[in-house]
C-alpha positions, 0 to 999 in steps of 0.5 A: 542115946545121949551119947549118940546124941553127942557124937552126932552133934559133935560131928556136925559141929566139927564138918561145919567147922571145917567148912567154914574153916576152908570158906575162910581159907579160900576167901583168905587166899582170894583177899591176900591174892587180891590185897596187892591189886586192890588199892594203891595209896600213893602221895601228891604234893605242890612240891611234886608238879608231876604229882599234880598233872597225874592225879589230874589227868586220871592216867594212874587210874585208867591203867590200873583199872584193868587190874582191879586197882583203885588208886588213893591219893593222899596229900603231903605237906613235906618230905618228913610227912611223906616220909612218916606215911611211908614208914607207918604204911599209909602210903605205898609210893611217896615223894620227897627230897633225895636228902630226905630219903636217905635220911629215912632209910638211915634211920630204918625207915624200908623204903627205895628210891624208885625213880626221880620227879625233878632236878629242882632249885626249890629251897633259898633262905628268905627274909621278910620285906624290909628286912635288913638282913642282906647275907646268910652271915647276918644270920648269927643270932637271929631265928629261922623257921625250917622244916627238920628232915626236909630238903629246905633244912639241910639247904640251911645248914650247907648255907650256915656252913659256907658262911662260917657259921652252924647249926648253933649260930641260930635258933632253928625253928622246927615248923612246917612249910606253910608255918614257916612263911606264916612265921616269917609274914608275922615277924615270929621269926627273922628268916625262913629256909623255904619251899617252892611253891610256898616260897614263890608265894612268899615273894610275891608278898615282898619276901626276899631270897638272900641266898640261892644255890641250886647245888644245895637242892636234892632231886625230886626222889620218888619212893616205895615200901620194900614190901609193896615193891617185892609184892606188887611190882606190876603196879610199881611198875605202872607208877613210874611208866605213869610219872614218865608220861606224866614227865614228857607231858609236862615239859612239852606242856609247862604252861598247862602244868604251872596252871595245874599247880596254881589251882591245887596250891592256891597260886596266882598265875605269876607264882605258879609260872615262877615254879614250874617255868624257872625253878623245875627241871622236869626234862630230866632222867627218871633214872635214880644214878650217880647224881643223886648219888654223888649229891647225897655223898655231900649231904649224908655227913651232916645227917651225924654232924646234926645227931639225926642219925647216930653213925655214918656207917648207918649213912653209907648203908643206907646210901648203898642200898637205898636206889632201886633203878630197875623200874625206872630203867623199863618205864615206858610211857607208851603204856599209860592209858589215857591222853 
């Protein structure tokens, strides 16, 4: 009796095993089915205008709604910050400086180049007012604050090289942007390679730009995790036909978009205007092609000059299979629900 006992218990014991074991598994199907069309975490930055009308508009939100999709915004104060959710899988779709894209995928971080934000001139060389240094050559000896892997640090050292000088002619003092300027501000330290809209800011309190060249500048590059590409590229795909409308909107509307960015950033009008106005080229292809290309060709070298990666055949890897074009290629902002 005992034995049957048992075994009857055993087997009810067992089928109800099973059964949770397939409730379980069927939910698990569900979840995994349901885990590419749940959430998008995508990035916003001041440095990113077109960052800033989408979150505002909602049109991501309207059009993945349908999907089931809710959309996470999470703010990036830089490139290396975009660039360390990316890899740590905070985020699903960042943006950064093309310069600082490849200096990801150079160093193993999985990502693509999905489609690009804006041509920008937004790094320079800034001094603070009264400052006697008029020259990048003057900079011998003295401090600068930039942000390692971002585009404003690669501006300083092409800078630095042109003048014949390098990395090793100054202090490079690793802060982030907005530390930056407060360095500069406070007299921590003698100069700053800037960031937009920070830097505009920094001007209007008297700070000067004593080295300006758009040809150092990488374009705005919007990225993605290979594994969210190969999963969810639906929902890629709605991100850029979504930064396309958002492009178009901006450069019909550049006024509305610089007040967009002066309440997110905390800007006077006459600052964010500077931005958007004569600093960000938003009328530009969303195709990540042969200029980007050609302009991170300059700059990958520089990655091994500077030991930030080991070898430039890690470099050239990364350059050949960093852009993914396809989606860029089909955006289409007719798409985009919203107005």
């Amino acid at each position: 009796m005992n034995r049957n006992l048992f075994s009857r218990r055993t087997l009810i014991a067992t089928s109800a095993l099973v059964a949770a074991t397939a409730l379980l598994t069927g939910c698990a199907g569900e979840g995994s089915g349901a885990a590419e069309a749940t959430t998008l975490n995508i990035d916003f930055a001041t440095y990113n205008p077109l960052s800033l009308v989408l979150k505002e508009k909602g049109w991501l939100e309207a059009s993945l709604k349908e999907q089931g999709v809710t959309v996470n915004w999470v703010q990036s104060a830089g490139s290396n910050k975009a660039n360390e959710a990316l890899r740590a899988g905070a985020i699903d779709v960042g943006s950064t400086a093309g310069s600082a894209a490849l200096l990801a995928r150079s160093n193993g971080s999985p990502i693509k180049t999905i489609d690009i934000y804006s041509q920008p001139e937004w790094a320079a060389l800034v001094v603070a007012k009264d400052s006697p240094i008029k020259d990048v050559s003057e900079l011998k000896g003295k401090s600068v604050a930039a942000t390692k892997g971002t585009d404003p640090y690669f501006f300083l050292l092409q800078a630095l090289e042109q003048a014949g000088l390098g990395p090793d002619d100054v202090t490079v003092e690793n802060l982030q942007h907005a530390d930056g300027r407060a360095a500069l501000e406070n007299g921590s330290v003698d100069a700053w390679s800037g960031l937009d809209p920070i830097m505009a800011g920094a001007e209007e309190n008297g700070a000067s730009l004593i080295y300006r060249n758009l040809d150092f500048n990488t374009y705005g590059a919007l990225n993605a995790n290979e594994s969210f590409l190969a999963e969810s590229p639906e929902i890629a795909q709605v991100v850029v036909d979504s930064y396309e409308k958002a492009r178009e909107w901006a450069a019909k509307n550049q006024k509305e978009t610089a007040t967009i960015l002066a309440d997110v950033a905390g800007l006077e009008a006459p600052v964010a205007d500077k931005v958007i106005l004569e600093r960000s080229n938003l009328d530009v292809s969303a195709v990540p092609g042969q200029k980007l290309v050609d302009v991170l060709t300059v700059v990958g070298p520089i990655f091994v000059e500077t030991g930030d990666v080991t070898s430039q055949a890690k470099v050239d890897t990364a350059l050949d299979s960093l852009i993914d074009d396809s989606f860029a290629k089909k955006a289409d902002a007719s798409k985009v629900k919203g107005s």
